[in-house]
C-alpha positions as CSV (number, residue, x, y, z in Angstrom):
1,X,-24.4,61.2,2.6
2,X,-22.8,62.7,5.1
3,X,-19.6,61.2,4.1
4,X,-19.8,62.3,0.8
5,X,-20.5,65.9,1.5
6,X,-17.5,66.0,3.8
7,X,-15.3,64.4,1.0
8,X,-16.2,66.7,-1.9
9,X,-16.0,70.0,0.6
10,X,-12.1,68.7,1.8
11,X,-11.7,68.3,-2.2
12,X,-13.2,71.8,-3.1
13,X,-11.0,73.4,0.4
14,X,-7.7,71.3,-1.4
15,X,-8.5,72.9,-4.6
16,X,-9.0,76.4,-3.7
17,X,-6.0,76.8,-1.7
18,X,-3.7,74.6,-4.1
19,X,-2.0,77.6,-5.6
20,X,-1.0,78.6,-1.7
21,X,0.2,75.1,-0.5
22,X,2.2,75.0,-4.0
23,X,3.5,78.6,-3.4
24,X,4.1,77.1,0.4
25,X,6.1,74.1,-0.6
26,X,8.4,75.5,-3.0
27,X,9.5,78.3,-0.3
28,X,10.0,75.8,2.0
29,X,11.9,73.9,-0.2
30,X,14.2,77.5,-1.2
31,X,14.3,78.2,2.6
32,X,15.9,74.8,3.1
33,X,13.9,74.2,6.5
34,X,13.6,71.1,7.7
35,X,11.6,70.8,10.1
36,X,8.9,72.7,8.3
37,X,9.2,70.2,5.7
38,X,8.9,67.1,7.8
39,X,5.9,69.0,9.6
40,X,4.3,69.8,5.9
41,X,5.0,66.0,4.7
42,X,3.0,64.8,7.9
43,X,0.0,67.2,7.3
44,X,-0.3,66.0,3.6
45,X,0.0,62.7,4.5
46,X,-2.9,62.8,7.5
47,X,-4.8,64.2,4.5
48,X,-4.2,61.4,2.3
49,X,-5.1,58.8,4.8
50,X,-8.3,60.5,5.0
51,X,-9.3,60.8,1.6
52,X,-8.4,57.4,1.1
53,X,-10.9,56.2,4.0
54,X,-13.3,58.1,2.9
55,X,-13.2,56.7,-1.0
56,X,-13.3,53.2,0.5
57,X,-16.8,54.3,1.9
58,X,-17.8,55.7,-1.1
59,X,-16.9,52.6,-2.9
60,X,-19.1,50.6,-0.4
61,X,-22.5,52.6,-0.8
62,X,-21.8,52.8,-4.7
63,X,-21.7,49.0,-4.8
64,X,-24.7,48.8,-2.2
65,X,-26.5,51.5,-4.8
66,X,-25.5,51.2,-8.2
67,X,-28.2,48.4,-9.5
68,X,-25.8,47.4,-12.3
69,X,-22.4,46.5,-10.3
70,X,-20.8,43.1,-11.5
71,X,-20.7,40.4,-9.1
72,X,-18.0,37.5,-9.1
73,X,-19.4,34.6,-10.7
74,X,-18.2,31.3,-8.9
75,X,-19.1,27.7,-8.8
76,X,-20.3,26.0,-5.5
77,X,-20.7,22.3,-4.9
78,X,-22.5,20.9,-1.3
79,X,-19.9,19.0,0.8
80,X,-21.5,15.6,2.3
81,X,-19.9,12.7,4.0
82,X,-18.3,10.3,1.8
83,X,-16.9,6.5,2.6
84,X,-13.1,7.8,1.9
85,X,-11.1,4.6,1.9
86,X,-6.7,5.4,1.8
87,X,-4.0,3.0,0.1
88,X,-0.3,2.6,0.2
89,X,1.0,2.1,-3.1
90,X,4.2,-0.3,-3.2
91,X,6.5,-2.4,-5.5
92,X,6.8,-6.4,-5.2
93,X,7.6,-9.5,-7.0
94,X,5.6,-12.9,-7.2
95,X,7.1,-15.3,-5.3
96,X,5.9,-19.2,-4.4
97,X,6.9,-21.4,-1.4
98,X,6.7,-24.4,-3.7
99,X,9.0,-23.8,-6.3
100,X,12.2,-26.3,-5.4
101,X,14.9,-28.4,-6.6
102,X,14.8,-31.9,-6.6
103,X,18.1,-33.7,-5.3
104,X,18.7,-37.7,-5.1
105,X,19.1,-39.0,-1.9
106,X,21.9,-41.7,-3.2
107,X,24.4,-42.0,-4.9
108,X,24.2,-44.2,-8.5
109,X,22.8,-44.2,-12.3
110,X,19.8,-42.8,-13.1
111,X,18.3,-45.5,-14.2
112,X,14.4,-44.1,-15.7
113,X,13.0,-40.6,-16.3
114,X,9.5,-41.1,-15.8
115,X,7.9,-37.6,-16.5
116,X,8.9,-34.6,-19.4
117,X,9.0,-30.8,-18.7
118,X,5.4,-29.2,-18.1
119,X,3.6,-32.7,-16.8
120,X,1.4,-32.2,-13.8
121,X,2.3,-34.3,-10.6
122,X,0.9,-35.3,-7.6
123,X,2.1,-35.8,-4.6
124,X,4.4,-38.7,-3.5
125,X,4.5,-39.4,-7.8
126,X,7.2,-41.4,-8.9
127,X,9.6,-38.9,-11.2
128,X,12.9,-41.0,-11.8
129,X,14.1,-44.3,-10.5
130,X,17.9,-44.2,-9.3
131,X,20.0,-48.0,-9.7
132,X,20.0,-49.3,-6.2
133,X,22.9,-51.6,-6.7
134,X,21.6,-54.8,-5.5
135,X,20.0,-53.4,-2.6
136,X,16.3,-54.9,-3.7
137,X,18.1,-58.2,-3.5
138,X,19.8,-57.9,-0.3
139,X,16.2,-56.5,1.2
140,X,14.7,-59.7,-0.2
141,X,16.8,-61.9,2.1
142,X,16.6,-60.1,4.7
143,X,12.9,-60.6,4.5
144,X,12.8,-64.3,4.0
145,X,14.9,-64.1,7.0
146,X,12.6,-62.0,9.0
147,X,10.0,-64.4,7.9
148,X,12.0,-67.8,9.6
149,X,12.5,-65.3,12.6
150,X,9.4,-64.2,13.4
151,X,8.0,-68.0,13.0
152,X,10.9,-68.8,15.3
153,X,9.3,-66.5,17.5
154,X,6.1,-67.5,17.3
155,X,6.6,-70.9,18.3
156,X,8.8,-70.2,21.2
157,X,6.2,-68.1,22.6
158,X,3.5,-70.2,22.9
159,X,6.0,-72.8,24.0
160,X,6.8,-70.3,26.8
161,X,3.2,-70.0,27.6
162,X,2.9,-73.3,28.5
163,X,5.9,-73.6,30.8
164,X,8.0,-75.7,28.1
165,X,11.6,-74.8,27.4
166,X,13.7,-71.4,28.7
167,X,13.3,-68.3,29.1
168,X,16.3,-67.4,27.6
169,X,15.5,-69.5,24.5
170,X,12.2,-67.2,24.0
171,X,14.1,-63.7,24.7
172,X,16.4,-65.2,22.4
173,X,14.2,-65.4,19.7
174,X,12.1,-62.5,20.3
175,X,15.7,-60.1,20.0
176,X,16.6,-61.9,16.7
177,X,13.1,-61.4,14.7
178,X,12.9,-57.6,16.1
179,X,16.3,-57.5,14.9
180,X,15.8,-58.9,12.0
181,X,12.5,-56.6,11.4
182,X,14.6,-53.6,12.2
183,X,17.1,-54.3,9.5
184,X,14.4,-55.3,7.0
185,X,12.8,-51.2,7.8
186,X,15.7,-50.0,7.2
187,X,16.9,-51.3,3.9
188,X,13.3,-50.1,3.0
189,X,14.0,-47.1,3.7
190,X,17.3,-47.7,1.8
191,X,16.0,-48.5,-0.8
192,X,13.3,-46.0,-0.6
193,X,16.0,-43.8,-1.5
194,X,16.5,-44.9,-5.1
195,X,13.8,-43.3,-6.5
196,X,12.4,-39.9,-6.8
197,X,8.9,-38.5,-5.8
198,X,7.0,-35.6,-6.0
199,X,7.2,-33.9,-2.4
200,X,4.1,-31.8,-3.5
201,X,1.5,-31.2,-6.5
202,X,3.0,-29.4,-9.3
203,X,4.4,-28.8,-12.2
204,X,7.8,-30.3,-13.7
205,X,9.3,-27.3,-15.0
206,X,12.5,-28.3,-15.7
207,X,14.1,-31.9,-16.1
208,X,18.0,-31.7,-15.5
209,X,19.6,-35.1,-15.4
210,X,18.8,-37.2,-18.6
211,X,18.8,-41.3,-18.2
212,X,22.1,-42.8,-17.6
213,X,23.3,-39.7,-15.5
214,X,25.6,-40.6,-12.3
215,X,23.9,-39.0,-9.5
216,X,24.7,-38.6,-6.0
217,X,23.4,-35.8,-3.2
218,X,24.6,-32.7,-2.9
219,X,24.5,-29.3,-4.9
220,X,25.5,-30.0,-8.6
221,X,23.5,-33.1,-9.0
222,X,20.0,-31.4,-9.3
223,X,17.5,-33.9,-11.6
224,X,13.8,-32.0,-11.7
225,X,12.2,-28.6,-10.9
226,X,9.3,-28.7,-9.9
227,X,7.1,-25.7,-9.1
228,X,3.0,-25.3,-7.7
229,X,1.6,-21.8,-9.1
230,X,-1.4,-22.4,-7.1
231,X,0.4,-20.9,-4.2
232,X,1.6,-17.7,-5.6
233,X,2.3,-14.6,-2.9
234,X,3.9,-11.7,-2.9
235,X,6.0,-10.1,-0.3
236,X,6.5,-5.7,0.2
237,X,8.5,-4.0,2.6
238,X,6.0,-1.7,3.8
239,X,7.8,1.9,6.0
240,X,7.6,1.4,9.8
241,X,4.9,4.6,10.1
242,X,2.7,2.4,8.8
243,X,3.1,-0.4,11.9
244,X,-0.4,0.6,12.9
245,X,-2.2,0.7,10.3
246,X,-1.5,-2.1,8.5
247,X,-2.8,-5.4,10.1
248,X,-3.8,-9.6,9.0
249,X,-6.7,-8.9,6.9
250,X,-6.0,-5.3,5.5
251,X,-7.4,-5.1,1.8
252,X,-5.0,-5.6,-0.6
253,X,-5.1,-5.1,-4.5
254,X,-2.1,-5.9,-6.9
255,X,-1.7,-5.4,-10.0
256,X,0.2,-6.9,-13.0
257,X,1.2,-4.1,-15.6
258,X,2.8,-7.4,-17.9
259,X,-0.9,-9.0,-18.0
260,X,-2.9,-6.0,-17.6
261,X,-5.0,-7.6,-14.8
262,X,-5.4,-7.2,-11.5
263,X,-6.4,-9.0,-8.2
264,X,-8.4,-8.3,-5.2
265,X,-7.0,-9.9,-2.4
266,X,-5.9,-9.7,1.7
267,X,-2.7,-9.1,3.6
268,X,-2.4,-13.0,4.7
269,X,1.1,-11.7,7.3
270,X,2.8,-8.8,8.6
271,X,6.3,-9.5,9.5
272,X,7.5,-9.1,13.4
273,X,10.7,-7.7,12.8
274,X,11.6,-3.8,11.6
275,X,14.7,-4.0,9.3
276,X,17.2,-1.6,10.9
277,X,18.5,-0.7,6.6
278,X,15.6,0.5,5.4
279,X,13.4,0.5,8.8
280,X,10.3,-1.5,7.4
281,X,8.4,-4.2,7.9
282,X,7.7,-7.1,5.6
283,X,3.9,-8.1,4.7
284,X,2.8,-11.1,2.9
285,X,-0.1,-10.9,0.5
286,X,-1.7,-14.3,-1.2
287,X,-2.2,-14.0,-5.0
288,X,-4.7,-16.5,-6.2
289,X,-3.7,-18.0,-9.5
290,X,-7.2,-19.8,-10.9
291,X,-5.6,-19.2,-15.0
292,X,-2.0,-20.1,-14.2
293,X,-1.1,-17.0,-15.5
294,X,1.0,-15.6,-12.6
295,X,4.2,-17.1,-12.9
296,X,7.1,-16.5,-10.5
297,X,9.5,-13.5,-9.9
298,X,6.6,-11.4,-12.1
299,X,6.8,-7.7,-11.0
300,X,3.9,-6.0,-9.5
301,X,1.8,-3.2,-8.0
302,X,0.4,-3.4,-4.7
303,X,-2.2,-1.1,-2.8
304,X,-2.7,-1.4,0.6
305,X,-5.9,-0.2,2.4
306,X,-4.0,1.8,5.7
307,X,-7.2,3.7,6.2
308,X,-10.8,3.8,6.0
309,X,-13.9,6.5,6.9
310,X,-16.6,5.9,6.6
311,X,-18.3,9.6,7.3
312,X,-15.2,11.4,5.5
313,X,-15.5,15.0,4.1
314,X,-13.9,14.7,0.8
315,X,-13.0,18.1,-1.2
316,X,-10.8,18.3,-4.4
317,X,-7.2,19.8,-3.9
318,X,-7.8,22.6,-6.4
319,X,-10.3,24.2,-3.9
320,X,-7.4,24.7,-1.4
321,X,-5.1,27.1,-0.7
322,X,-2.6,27.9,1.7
323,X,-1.4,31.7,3.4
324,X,1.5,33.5,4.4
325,X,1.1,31.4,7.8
326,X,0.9,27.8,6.4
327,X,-2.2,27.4,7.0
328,X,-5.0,25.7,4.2
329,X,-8.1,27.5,3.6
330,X,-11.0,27.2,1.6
331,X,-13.4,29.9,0.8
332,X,-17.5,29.0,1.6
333,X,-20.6,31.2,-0.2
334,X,-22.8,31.9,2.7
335,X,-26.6,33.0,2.9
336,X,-26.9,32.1,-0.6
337,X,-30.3,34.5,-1.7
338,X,-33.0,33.4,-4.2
339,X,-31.1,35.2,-6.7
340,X,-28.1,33.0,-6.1
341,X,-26.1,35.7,-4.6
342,X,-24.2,35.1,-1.3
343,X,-21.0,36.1,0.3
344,X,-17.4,34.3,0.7
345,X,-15.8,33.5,3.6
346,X,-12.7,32.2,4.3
347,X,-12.8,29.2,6.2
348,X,-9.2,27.7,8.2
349,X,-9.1,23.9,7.5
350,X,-7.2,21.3,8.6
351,X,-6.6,18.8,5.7
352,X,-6.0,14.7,6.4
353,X,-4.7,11.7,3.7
354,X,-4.9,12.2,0.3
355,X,-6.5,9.7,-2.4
356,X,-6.2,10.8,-6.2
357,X,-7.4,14.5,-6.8
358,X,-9.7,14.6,-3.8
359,X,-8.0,15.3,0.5
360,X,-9.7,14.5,3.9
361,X,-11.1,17.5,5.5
362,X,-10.3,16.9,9.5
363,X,-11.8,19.9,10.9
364,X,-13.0,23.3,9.1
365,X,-15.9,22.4,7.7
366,X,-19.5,20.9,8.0
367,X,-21.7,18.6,6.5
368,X,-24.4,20.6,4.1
369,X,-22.1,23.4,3.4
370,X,-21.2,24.9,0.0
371,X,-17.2,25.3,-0.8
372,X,-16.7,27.6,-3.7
373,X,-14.9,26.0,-6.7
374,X,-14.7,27.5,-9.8
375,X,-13.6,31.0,-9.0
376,X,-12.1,30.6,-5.5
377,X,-8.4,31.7,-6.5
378,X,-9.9,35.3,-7.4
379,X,-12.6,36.0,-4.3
380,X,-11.6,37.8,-1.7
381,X,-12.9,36.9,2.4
382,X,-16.7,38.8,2.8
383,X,-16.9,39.7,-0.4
384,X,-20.6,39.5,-2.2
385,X,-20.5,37.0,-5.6
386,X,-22.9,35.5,-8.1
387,X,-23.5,31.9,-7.7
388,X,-23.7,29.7,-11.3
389,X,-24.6,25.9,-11.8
């Protein structure tokens, strides 16, 4: 009250003698002094200053009196802890260990084709059959001549044992049946190289050479493709500030846009070398392929878990706002009354990673507290508002 009455009598003192300080001025302004005008400019300003203090408490015990004043309404929500979980996003292409080019080991006609494009092989399988040139006869005498070596030998060893002949007619024919077994191994393994097997399960995607092709090793003289799909993976650089966070067994999710599908899976390998280009790491992730409908060099999106909490504060990025300073804030209702009335604050946060429309609140808030939402781009710090659902 006392404020009030010392307001209105400076008003009614200003008002009384305004025809004086008017009459004052403009002499001062004919007189041209000016250091009378600089000393007049200072007194009305003092005078300003404290009118305008005394409105603001005015305005404060009107607001705290007048029964009817309008409150801001806002929207509150209670911030809890939340299991916040962080993932990289990055681009990669399928990719399969077992996807290979069949060569022929010799040179000659291919002599049979034994499978078609999209049979299923097994292992060790026999796809094509190359003409060996006589080299199944030769291997046949050499066996019948293994067979009169090794009886050779035979005899002349238990002749040995029993003191009868020399020793150099048993070493004799013990070096010409090892010999002889030696050469019949290795036209076996000659021979061996006439056909062509499987060197894992798969598919034959692709038959090359047709029957009656001359074949011979080397690039060029490709006869089958064959590919496994069960072994599907995909490979991502990932950026080097991520070395750390990223281990074997982070949880991995890729996605195909082509099929529409996606797969939950684990980071199998993370690669030991940073590339000095793009400085980044490669990681391997396994892509289970139970339909077969993953096929090879198929683009894909892959998120990688780099960071989990388990007790995270979680508020949405709309609620947060930043000052002059650079620093985020977020404004809290505090002593909420019966009447749902309380009063914003403005609260310094410090924000972490960011998932979707929701950010990690490091430090700044509590557990159990209420962050205003709808409305908190127009309160102002310890200012009184109305609190909706």
């Amino acid at each position: 009250m006392k404020n009030l009455i010392s307001l209105f009598t400076l008003v009614l003192l200003l008002l009384s003698c305004g025809g004086d300080t008017n009459v004052s001025i403009d002499s001062l302004i004919a007189n041209k002094d000016l250091d009378k005008l600089r000393a007049k400019k200072t007194s009305i300003t003092e005078q300003l200053k404290e009118l305008n203090e005394q409105v603001k408490t005015i305005d404060s015990v009107i607001a705290v009196l007048d029964s009817d004043t309008k409150l801001p309404l806002v929207s509150t929500f209670e911030v809890s802890t939340q299991n916040f979980q962080h993932f990289l996003e990055l681009q990669g292409d399928v990719a399969t260990k077992q996807n290979v080019l069949i060569y022929p080991e010799m040179a000659g006609t291919l002599q049979r084709v034994y499978v078609t494009e999209g049979d299923r092989v097994t292992k060790g399988q026999l796809l094509g059959v190359i003409d060996d040139g006589g080299m199944a006869s030769q291997l046949a005498q050499l066996k019948t001549q293994a067979e009169l070596a090794e009886t050779t030998y035979e005899r002349q060893k238990r002749l040995w044992e029993q003191k009868i002949g020399s020793e150099i007619q048993f070493l004799q024919a013990k070096t010409n049946y090892e010999a002889t077994k030696s050469s019949v191994q290795q036209a076996e393994r000659q021979l061996g190289k006439s056909t062509i097997r499987a060197p894992f399960t798969g598919i034959i995607d692709d038959v090359i050479k047709d029957e009656g092709t001359v074949v011979s090793p080397g690039p060029g003289s490709e006869v089958f493709r064959i590919v496994n799909l069960s072994n599907m993976y995909i490979t991502v650089d990932v950026p080097e500030s991520y070395l750390g966070s990223i281990n074997n067994g982070s949880m991995a999710t890729v996605y195909f846009p082509v099929l529409g599908d996606s797969i939950k899976t684990t980071v199998r390998q993370t690669g030991n070398f940073i590339n000095p280009n793009n400085r980044s790491f490669s990681v391997e992730i396994p892509v289970p392929n139970e339909k077969g409908s993953i096929k090879p060099n198929l683009s894909a999106r892959v998120t990688i878990n780099d960071y989990s909490n388990a007790n995270a504060l979680l508020v949405p990025q709309s609620v947060i706002s930043e000052n002059a300073e650079g620093e985020q804030y977020v404004f809290i209702a505090e002593n909420p009354s019966e009447e749902m009335q309380g009063t914003a604050k403005k609260r310094i946060v410090t924000t972490g990673k960011t998932q979707g429309r929701f950010v990690e609140i490091l430090t700044g808030l509590s557990a159990g507290e209420l962050i205003i939402q709808e409305g908190a781009r127009s309160v102002k710090d310890n200012q009184d508002v109305q609190i909706i659902k």
